[in-house]
C-alpha positions as CSV (number, residue, x, y, z in Angstrom):
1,X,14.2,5.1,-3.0
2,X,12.6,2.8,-5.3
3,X,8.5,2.9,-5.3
4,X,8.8,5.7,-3.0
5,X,5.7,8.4,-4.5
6,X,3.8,5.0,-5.0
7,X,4.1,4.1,-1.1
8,X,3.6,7.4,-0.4
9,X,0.6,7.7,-2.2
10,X,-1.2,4.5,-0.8
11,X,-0.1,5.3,2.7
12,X,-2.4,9.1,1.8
13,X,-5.3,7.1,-0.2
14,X,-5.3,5.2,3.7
15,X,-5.1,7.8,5.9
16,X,-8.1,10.0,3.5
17,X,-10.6,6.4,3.2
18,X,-9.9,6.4,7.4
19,X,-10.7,9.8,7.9
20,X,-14.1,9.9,5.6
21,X,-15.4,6.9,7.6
22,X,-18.9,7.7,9.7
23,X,-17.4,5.2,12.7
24,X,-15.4,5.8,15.0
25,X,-11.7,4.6,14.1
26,X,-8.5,4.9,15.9
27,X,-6.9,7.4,12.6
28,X,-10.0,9.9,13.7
29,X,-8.7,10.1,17.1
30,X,-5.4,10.6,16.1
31,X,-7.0,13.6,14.6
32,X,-8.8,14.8,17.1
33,X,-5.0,15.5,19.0
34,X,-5.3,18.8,20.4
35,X,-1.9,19.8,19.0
36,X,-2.9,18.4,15.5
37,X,-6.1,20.4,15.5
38,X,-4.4,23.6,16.4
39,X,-2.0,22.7,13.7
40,X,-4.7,22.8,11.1
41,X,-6.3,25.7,12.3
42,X,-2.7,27.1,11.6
43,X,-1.4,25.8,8.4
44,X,-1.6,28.3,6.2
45,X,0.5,30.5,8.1
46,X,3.2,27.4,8.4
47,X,3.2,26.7,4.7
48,X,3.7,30.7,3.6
49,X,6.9,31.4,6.6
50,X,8.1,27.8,6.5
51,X,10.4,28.7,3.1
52,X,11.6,32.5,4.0
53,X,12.6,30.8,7.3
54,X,14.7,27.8,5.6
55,X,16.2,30.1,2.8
56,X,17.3,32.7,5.9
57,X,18.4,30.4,8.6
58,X,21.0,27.9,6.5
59,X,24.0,26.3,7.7
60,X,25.9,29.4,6.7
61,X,24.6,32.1,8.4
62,X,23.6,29.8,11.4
63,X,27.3,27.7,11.7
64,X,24.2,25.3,13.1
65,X,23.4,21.6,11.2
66,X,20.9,19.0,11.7
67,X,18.9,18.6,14.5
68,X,20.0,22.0,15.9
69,X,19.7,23.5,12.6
70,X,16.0,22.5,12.3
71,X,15.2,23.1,16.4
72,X,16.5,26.5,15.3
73,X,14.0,26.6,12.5
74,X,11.1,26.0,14.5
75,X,11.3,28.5,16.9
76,X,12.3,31.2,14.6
77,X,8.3,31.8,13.9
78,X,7.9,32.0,17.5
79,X,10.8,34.3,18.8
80,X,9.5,37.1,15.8
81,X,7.3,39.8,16.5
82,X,5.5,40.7,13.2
């Protein structure tokens, strides 16, 4: 896609100006989404499985593609016990 990182980067220099605004602003409620927040609180732990998960569970050892594929994906953190 052609522009692409530039839309992408004014679409974030948005969404961060929103966010740092003192008044109340329909992007700060979005924010305020319980399952937003609880996604912050764990991001960390997303970002360090997310790529074990992806390299292990592939279209080859799955036979999955897609939408199942990545439904698979998701619930893979939640079906382990560590």
């Amino acid at each position: 896609m052609r522009g692409g990182p530039r839309r992408i980067a004014m679409v974030l220099l948005v969404v961060l100006a929103a966010v740092a605004q003192a008044d109340p602003n329909p992007l700060a409620v979005v924010f305020r989404w319980r399952p937003l927040v609880g996604l912050g609180w764990i991001s960390y732990g997303v970002y360090l499985w997310h790529w074990p998960i992806t390299v292990w569970l592939d279209e080859s050892s799955t036979g999955l593609q897609g939408w199942l594929l990545f439904g698979v994906r998701c619930a893979a953190p939640w079906r382990c016990r560590w």
